[in-house]
mmCIF file of the N, C-alpha and C atoms, coordinates in Angstrom:
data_MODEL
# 
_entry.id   MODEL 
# 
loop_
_atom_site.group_PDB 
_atom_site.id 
_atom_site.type_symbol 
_atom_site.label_atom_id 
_atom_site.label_alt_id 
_atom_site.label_comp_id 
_atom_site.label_asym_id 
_atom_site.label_entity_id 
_atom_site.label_seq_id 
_atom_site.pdbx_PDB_ins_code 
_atom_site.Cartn_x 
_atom_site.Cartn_y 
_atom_site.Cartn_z 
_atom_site.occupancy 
_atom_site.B_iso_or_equiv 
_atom_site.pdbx_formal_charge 
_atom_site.auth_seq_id 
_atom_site.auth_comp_id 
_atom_site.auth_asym_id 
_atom_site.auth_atom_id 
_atom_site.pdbx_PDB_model_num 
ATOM 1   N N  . UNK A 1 1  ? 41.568 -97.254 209.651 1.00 0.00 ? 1  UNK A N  1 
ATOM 2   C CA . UNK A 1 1  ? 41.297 -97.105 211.069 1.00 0.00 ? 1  UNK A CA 1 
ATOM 3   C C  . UNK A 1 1  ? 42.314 -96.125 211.657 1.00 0.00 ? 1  UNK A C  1 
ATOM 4   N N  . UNK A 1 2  ? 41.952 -95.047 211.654 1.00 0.00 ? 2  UNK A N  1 
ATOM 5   C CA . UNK A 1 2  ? 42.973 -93.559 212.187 1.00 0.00 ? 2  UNK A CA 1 
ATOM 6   C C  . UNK A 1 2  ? 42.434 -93.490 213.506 1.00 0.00 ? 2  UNK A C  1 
ATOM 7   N N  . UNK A 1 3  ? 43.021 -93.400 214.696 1.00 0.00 ? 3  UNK A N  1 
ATOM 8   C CA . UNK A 1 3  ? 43.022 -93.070 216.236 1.00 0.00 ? 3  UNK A CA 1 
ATOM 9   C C  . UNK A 1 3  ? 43.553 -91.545 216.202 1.00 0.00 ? 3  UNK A C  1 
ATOM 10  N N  . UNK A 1 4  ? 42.772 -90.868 216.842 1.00 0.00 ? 4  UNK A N  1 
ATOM 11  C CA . UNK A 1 4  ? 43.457 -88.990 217.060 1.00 0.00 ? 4  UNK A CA 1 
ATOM 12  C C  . UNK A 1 4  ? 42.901 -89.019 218.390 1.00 0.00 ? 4  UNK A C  1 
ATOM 13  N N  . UNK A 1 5  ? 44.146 -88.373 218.940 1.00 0.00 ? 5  UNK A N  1 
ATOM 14  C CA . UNK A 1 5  ? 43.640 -87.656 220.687 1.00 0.00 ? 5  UNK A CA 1 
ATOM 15  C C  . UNK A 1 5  ? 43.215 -86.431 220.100 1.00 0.00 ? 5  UNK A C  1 
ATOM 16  N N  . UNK A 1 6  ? 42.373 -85.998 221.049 1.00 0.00 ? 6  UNK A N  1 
ATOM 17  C CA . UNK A 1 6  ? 41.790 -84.175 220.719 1.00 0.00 ? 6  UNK A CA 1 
ATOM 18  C C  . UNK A 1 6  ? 41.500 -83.638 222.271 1.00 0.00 ? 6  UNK A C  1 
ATOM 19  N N  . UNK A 1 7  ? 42.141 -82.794 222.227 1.00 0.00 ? 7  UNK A N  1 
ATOM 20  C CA . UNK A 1 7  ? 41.989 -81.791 223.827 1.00 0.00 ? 7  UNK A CA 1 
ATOM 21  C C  . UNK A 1 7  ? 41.402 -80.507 223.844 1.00 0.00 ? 7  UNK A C  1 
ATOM 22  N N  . UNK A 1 8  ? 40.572 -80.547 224.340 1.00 0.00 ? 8  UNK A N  1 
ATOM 23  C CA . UNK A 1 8  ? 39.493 -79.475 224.528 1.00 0.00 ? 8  UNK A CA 1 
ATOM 24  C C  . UNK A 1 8  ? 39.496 -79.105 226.044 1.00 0.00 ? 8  UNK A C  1 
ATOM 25  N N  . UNK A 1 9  ? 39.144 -77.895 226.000 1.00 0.00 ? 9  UNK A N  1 
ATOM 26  C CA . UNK A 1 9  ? 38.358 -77.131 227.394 1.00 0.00 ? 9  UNK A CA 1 
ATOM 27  C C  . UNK A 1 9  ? 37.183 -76.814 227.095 1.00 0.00 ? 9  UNK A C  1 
ATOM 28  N N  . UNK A 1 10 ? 36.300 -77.714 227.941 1.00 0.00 ? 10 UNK A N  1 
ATOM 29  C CA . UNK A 1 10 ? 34.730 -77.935 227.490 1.00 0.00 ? 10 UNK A CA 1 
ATOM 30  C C  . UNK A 1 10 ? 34.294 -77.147 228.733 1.00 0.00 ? 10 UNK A C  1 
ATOM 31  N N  . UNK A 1 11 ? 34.845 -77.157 230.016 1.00 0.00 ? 11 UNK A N  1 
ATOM 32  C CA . UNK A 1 11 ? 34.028 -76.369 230.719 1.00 0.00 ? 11 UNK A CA 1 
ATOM 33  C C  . UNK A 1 11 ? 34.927 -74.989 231.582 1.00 0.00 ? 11 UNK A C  1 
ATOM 34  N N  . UNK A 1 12 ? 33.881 -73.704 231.671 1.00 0.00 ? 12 UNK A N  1 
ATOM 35  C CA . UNK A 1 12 ? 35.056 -72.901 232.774 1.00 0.00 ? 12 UNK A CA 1 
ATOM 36  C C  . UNK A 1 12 ? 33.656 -72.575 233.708 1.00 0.00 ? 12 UNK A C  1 
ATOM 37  N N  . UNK A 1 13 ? 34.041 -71.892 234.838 1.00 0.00 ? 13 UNK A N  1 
ATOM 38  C CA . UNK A 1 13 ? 32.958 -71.678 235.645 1.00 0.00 ? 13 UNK A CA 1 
ATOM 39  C C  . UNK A 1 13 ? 33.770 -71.348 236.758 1.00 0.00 ? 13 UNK A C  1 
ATOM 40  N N  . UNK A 1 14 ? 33.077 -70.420 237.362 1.00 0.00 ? 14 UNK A N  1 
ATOM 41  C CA . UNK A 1 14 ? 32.795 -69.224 238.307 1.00 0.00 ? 14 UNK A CA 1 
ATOM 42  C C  . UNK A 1 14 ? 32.262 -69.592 239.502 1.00 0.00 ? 14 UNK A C  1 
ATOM 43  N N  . UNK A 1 15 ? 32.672 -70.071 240.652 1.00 0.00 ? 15 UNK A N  1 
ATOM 44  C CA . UNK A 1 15 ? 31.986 -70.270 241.633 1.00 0.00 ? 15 UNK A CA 1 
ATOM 45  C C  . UNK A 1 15 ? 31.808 -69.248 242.817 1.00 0.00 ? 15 UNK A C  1 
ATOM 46  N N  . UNK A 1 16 ? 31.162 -69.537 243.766 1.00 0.00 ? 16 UNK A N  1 
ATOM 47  C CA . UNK A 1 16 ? 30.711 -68.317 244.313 1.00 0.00 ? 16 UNK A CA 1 
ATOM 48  C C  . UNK A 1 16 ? 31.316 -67.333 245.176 1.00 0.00 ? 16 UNK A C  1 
ATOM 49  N N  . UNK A 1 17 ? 32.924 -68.598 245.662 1.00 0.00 ? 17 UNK A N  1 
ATOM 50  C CA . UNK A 1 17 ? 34.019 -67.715 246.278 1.00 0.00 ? 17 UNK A CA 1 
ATOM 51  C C  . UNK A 1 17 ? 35.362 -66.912 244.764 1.00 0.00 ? 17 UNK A C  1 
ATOM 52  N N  . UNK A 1 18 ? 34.477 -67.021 243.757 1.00 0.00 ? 18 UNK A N  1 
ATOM 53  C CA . UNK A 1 18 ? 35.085 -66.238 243.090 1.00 0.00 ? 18 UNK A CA 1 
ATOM 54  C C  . UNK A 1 18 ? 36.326 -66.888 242.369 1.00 0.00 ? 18 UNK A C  1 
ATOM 55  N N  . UNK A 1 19 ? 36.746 -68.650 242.663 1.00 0.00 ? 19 UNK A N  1 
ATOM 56  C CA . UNK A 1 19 ? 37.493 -69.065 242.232 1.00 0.00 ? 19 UNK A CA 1 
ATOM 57  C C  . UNK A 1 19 ? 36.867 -69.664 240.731 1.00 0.00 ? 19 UNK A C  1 
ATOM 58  N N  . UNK A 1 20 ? 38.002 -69.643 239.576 1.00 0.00 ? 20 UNK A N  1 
ATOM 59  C CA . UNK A 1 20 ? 37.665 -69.936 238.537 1.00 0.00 ? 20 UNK A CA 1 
ATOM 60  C C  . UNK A 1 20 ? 38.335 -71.600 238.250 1.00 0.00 ? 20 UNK A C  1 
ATOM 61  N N  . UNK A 1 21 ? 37.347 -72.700 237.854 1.00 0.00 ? 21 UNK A N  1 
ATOM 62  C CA . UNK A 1 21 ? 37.325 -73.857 237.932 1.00 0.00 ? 21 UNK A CA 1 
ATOM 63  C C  . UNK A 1 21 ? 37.762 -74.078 236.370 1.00 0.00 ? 21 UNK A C  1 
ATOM 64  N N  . UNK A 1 22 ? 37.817 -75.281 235.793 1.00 0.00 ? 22 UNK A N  1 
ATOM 65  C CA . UNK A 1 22 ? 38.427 -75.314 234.318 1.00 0.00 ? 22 UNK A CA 1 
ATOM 66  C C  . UNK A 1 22 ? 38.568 -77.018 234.158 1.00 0.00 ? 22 UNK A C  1 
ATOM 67  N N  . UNK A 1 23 ? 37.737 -76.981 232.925 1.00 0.00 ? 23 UNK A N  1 
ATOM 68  C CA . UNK A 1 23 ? 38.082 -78.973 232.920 1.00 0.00 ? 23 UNK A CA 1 
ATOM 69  C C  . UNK A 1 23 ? 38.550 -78.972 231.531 1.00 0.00 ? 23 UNK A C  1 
ATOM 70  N N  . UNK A 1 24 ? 39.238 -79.602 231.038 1.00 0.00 ? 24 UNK A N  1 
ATOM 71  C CA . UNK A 1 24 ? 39.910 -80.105 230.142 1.00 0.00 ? 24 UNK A CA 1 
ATOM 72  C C  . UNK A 1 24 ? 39.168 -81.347 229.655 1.00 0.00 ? 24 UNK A C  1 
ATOM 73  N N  . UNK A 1 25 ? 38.802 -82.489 228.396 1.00 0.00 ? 25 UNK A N  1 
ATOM 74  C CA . UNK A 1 25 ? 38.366 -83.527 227.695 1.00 0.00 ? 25 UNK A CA 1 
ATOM 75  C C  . UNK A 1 25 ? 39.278 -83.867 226.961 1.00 0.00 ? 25 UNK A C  1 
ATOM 76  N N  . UNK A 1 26 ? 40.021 -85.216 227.185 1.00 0.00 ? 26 UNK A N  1 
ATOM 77  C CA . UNK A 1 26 ? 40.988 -85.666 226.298 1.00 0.00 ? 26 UNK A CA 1 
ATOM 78  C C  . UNK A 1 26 ? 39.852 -86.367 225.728 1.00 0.00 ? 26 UNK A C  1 
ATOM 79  N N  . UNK A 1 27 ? 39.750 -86.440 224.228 1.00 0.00 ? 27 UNK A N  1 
ATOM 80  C CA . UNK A 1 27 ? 38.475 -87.485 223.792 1.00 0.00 ? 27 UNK A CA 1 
ATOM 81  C C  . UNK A 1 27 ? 39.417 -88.466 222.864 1.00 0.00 ? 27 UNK A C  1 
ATOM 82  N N  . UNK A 1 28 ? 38.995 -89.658 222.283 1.00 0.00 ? 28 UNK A N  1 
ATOM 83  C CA . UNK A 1 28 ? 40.035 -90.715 221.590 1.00 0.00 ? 28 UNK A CA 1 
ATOM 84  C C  . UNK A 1 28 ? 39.176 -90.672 220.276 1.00 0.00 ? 28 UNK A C  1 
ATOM 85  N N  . UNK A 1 29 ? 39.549 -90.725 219.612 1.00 0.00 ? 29 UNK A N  1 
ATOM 86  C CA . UNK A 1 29 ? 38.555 -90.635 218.221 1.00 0.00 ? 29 UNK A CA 1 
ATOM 87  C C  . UNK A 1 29 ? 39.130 -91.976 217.276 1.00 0.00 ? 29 UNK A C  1 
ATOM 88  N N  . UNK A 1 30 ? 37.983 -92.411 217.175 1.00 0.00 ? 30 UNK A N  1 
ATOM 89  C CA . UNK A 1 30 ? 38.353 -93.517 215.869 1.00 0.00 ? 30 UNK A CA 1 
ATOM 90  C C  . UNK A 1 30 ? 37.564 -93.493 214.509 1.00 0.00 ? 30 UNK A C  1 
ATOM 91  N N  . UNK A 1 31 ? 38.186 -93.071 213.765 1.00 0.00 ? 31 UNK A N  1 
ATOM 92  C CA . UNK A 1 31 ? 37.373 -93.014 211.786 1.00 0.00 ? 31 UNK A CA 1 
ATOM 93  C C  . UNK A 1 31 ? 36.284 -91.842 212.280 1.00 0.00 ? 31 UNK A C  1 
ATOM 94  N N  . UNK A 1 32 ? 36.559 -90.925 213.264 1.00 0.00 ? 32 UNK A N  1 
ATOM 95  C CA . UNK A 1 32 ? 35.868 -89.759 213.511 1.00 0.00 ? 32 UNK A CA 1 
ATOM 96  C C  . UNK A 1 32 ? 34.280 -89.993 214.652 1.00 0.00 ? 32 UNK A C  1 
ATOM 97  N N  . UNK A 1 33 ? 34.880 -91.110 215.165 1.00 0.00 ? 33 UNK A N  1 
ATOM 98  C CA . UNK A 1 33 ? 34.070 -91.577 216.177 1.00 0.00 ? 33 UNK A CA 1 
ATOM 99  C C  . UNK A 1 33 ? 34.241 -91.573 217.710 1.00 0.00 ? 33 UNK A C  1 
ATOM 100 N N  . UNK A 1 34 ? 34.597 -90.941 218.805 1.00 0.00 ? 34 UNK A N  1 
ATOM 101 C CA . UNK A 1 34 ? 34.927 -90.858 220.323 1.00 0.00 ? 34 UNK A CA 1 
ATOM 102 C C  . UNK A 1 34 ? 34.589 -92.232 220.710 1.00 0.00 ? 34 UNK A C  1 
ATOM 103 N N  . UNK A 1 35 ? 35.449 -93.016 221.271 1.00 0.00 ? 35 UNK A N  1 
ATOM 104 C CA . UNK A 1 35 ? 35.545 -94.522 221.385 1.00 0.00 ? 35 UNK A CA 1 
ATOM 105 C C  . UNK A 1 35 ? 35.900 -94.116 223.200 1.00 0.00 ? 35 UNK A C  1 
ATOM 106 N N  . UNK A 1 36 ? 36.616 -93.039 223.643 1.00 0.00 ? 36 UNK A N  1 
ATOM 107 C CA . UNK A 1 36 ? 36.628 -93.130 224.934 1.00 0.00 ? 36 UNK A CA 1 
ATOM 108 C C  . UNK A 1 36 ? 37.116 -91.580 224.834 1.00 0.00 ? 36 UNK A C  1 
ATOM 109 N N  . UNK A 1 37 ? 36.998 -90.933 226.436 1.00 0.00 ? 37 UNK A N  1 
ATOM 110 C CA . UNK A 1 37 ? 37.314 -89.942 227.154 1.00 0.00 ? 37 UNK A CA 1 
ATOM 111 C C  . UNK A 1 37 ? 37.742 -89.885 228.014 1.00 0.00 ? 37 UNK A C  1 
ATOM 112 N N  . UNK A 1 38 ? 38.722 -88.856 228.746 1.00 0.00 ? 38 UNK A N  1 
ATOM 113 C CA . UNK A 1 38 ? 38.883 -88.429 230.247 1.00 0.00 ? 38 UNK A CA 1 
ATOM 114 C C  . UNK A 1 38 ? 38.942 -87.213 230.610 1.00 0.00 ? 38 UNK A C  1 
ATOM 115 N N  . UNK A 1 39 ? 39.361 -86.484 231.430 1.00 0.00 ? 39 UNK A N  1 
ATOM 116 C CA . UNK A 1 39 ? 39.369 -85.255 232.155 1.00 0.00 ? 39 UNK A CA 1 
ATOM 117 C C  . UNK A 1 39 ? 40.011 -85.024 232.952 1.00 0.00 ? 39 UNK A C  1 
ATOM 118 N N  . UNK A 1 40 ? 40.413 -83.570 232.722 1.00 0.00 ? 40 UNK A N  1 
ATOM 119 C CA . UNK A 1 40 ? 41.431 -83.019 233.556 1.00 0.00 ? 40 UNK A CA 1 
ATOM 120 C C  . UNK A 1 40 ? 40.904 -82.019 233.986 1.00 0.00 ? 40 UNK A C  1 
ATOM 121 N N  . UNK A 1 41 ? 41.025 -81.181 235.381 1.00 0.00 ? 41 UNK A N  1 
ATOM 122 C CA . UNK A 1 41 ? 40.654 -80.329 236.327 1.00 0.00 ? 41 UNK A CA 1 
ATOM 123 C C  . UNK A 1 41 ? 41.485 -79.473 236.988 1.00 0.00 ? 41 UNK A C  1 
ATOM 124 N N  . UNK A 1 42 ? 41.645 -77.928 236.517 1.00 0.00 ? 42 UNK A N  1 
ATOM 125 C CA . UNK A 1 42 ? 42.567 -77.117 237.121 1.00 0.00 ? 42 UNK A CA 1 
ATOM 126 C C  . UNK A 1 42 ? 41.107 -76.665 238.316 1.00 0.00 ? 42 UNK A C  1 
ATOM 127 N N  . UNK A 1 43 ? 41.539 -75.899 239.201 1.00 0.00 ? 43 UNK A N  1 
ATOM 128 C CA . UNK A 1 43 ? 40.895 -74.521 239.955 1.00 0.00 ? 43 UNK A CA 1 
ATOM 129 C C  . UNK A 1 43 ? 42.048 -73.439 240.448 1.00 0.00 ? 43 UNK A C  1 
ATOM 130 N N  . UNK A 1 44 ? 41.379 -72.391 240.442 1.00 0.00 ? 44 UNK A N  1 
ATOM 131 C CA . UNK A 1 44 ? 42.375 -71.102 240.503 1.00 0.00 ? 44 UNK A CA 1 
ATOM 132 C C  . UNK A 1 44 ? 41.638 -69.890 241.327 1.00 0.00 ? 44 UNK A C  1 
ATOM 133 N N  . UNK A 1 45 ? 42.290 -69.614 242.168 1.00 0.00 ? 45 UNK A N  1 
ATOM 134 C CA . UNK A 1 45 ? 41.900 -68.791 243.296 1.00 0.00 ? 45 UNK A CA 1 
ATOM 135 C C  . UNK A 1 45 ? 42.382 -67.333 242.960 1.00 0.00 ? 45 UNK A C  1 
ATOM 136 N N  . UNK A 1 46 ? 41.774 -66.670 243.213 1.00 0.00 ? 46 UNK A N  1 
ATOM 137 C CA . UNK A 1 46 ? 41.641 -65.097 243.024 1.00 0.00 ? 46 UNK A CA 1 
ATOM 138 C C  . UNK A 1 46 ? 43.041 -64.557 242.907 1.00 0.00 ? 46 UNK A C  1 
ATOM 139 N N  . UNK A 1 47 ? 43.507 -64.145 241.952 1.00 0.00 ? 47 UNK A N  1 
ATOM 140 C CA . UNK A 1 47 ? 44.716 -64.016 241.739 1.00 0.00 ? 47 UNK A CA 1 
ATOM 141 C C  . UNK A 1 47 ? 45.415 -64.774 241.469 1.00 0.00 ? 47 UNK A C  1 
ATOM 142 N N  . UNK A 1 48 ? 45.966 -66.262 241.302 1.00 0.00 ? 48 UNK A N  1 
ATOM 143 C CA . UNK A 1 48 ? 46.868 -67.091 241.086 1.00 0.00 ? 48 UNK A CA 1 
ATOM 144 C C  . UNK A 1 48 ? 47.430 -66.155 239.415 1.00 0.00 ? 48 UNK A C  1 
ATOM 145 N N  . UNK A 1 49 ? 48.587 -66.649 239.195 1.00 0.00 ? 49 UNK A N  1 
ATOM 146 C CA . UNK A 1 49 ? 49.080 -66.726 238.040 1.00 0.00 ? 49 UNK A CA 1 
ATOM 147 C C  . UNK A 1 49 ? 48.848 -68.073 237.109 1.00 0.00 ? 49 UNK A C  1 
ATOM 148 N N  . UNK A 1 50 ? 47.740 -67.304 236.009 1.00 0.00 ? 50 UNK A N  1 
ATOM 149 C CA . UNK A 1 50 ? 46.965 -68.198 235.163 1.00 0.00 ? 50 UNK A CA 1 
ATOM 150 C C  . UNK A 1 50 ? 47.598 -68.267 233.451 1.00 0.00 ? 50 UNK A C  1 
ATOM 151 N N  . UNK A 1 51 ? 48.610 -67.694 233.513 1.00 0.00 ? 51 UNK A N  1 
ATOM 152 C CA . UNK A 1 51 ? 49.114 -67.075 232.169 1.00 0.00 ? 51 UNK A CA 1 
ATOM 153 C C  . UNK A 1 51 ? 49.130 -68.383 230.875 1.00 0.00 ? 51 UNK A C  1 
ATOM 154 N N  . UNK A 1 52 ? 49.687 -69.754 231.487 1.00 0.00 ? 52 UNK A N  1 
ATOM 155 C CA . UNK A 1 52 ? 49.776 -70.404 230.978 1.00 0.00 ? 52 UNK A CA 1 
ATOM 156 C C  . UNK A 1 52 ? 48.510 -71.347 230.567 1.00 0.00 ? 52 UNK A C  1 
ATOM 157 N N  . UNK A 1 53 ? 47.283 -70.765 231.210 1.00 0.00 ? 53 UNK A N  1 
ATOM 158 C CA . UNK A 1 53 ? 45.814 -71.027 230.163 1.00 0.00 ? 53 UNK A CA 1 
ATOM 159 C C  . UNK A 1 53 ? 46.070 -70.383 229.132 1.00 0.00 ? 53 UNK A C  1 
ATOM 160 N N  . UNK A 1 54 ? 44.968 -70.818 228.503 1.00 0.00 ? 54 UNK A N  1 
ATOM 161 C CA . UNK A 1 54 ? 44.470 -70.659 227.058 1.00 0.00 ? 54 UNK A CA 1 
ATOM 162 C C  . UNK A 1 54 ? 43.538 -69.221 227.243 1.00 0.00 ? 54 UNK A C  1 
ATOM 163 N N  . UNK A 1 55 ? 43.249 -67.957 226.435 1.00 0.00 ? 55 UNK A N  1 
ATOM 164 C CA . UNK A 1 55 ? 43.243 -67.222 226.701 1.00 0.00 ? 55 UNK A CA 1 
ATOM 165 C C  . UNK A 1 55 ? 41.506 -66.896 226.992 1.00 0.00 ? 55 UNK A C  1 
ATOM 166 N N  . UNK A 1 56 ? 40.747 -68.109 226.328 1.00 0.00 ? 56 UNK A N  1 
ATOM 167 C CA . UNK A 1 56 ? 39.363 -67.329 226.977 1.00 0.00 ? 56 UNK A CA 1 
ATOM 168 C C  . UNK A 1 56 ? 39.273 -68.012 228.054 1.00 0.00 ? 56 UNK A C  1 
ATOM 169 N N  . UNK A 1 57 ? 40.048 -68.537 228.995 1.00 0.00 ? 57 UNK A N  1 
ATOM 170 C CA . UNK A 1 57 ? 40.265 -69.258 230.427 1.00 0.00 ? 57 UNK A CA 1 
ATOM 171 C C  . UNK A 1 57 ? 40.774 -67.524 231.241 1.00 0.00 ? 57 UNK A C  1 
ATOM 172 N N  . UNK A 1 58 ? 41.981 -67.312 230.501 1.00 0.00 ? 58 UNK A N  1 
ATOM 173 C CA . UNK A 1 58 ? 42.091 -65.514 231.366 1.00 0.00 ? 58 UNK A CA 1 
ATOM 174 C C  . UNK A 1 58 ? 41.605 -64.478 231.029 1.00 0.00 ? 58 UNK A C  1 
ATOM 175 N N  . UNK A 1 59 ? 40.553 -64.281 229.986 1.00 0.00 ? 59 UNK A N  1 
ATOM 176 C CA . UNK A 1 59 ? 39.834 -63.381 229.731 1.00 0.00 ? 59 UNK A CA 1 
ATOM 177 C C  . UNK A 1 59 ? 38.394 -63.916 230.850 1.00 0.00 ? 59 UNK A C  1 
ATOM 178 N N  . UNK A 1 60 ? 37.748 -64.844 231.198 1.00 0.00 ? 60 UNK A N  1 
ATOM 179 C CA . UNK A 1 60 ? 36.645 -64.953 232.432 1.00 0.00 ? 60 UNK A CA 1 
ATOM 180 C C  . UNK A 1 60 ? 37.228 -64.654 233.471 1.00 0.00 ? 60 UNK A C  1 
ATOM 181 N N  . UNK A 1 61 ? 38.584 -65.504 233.764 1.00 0.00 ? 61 UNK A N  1 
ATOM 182 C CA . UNK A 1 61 ? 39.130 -65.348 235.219 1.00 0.00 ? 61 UNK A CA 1 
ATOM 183 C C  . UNK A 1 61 ? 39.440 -63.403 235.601 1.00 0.00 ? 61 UNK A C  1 
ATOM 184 N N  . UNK A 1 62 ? 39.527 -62.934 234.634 1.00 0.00 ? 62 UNK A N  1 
ATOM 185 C CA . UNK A 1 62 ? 40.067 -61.394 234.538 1.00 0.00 ? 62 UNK A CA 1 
ATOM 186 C C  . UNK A 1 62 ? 38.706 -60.595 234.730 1.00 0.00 ? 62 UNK A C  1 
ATOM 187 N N  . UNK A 1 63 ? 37.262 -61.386 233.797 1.00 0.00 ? 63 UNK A N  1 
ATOM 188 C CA . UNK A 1 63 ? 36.330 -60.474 234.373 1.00 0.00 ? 63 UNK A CA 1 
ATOM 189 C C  . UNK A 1 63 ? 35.738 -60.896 235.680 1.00 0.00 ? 63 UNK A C  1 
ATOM 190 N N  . UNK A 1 64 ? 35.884 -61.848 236.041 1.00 0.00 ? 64 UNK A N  1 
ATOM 191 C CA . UNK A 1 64 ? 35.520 -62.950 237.604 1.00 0.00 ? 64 UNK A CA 1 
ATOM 192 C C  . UNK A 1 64 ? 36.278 -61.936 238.759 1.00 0.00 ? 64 UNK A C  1 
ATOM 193 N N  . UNK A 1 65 ? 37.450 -61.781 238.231 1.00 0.00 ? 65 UNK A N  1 
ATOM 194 C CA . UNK A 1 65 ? 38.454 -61.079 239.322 1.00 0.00 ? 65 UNK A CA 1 
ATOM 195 C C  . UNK A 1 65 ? 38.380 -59.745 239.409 1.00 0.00 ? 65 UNK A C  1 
ATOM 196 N N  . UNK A 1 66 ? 37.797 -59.206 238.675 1.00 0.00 ? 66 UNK A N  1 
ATOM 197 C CA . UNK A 1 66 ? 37.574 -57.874 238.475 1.00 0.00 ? 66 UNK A CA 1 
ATOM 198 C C  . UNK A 1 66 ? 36.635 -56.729 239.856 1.00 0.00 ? 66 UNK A C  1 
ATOM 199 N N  . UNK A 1 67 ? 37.353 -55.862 240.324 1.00 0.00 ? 67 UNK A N  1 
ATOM 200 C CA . UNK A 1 67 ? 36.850 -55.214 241.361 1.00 0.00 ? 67 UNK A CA 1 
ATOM 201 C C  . UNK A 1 67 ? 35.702 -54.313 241.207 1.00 0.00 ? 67 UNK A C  1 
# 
């Protein structure tokens, strides 16, 4: 019976004032089975300093922001 956390960014998205949204999935895995989940939620406004995402989080926000 092995328990693993696993963290993913399952969603990014573009909304219409141009801010880039971002959810995170902590999932709990047991013998390779998700027994539970939660979520985490950045948003980022046109320009913020995003450096410390993961990079296809600033490669959308870069074409989102793009003039």
């Amino acid at each position: 019976m092995a328990l693993e956390e696993v963290k993913v960014i399952d969603k990014i998205e573009v909304v219409e004032n141009g801010s880039v949204q971002v959810r995170e999935v902590t999932r709990i895995m047991k013998d390779g089975e998700q027994i539970a989940h939660t979520y985490h939620r950045w948003s980022f406004e046109k320009g913020a300093d995003i450096s410390s995402m993961p990079e296809k989080v600033q490669a959308i926000a870069a074409a989102a922001w793009a003039d």
